[in-house]
N, C-alpha and C positions, 0 to 999 in steps of 0.2 A: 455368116462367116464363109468365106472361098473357100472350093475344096481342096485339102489338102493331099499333096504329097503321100504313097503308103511312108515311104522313108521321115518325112515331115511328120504325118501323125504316129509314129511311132518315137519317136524323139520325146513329139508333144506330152504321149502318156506316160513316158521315162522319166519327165521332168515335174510329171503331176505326183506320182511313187514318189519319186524321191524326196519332194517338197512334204509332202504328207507324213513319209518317215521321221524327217527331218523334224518337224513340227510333233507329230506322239513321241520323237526323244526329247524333247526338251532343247531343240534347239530352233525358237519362231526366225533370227535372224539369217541363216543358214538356208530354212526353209523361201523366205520372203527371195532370193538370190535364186534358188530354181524356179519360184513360180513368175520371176520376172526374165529367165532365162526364155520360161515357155510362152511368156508374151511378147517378145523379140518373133520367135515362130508363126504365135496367132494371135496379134494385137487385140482381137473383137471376141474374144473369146471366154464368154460367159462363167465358163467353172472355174478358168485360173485367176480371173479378175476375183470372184469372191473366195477362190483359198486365199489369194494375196491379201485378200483386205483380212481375213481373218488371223493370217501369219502377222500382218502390221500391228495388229490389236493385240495380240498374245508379245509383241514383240515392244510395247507399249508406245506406239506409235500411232495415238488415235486420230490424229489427224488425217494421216495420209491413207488410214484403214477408212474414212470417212470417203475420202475422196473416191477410192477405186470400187467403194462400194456402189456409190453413187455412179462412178461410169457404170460397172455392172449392171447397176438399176435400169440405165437407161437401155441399154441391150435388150432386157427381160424384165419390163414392169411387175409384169406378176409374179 
């Protein structure tokens, strides 16, 4: 992943909080909408790829919780 922006990565971990929050209230849809905010910022970006996939699945959207899990995979096999 480029490096970011301090202004860029600070955005980036404003939108990981909030997705996160978003997600322990009870709201995955809500959530999946910030952590696709933060990948507009960092496309290649290993942790909001698999909160999203996990917002998608809580959000019963196991398709596309498949998919972005799988980009994610490819990022970081292991």
């Amino acid at each position: 992943m480029p490096k970011l922006s301090p202004h860029k990565a600070h955005q980036l971990q404003d939108l990981l909080a909030q997705g996160l929050s978003l997600l322990q209230g009870g709201d995955p849809q809500g959530a999946c909408f910030s952590y696709e905010a933060a990948l507009a910022i960092a496309p290649r970006h290993f942790e909001t790829l698999h909160l999203l996939g996990i917002a998608y699945a809580a959000a019963g959207q196991s398709e596309r919780a498949c998919e972005v899990f799988k980009q994610a995979l490819s990022l970081e096999p292991g």
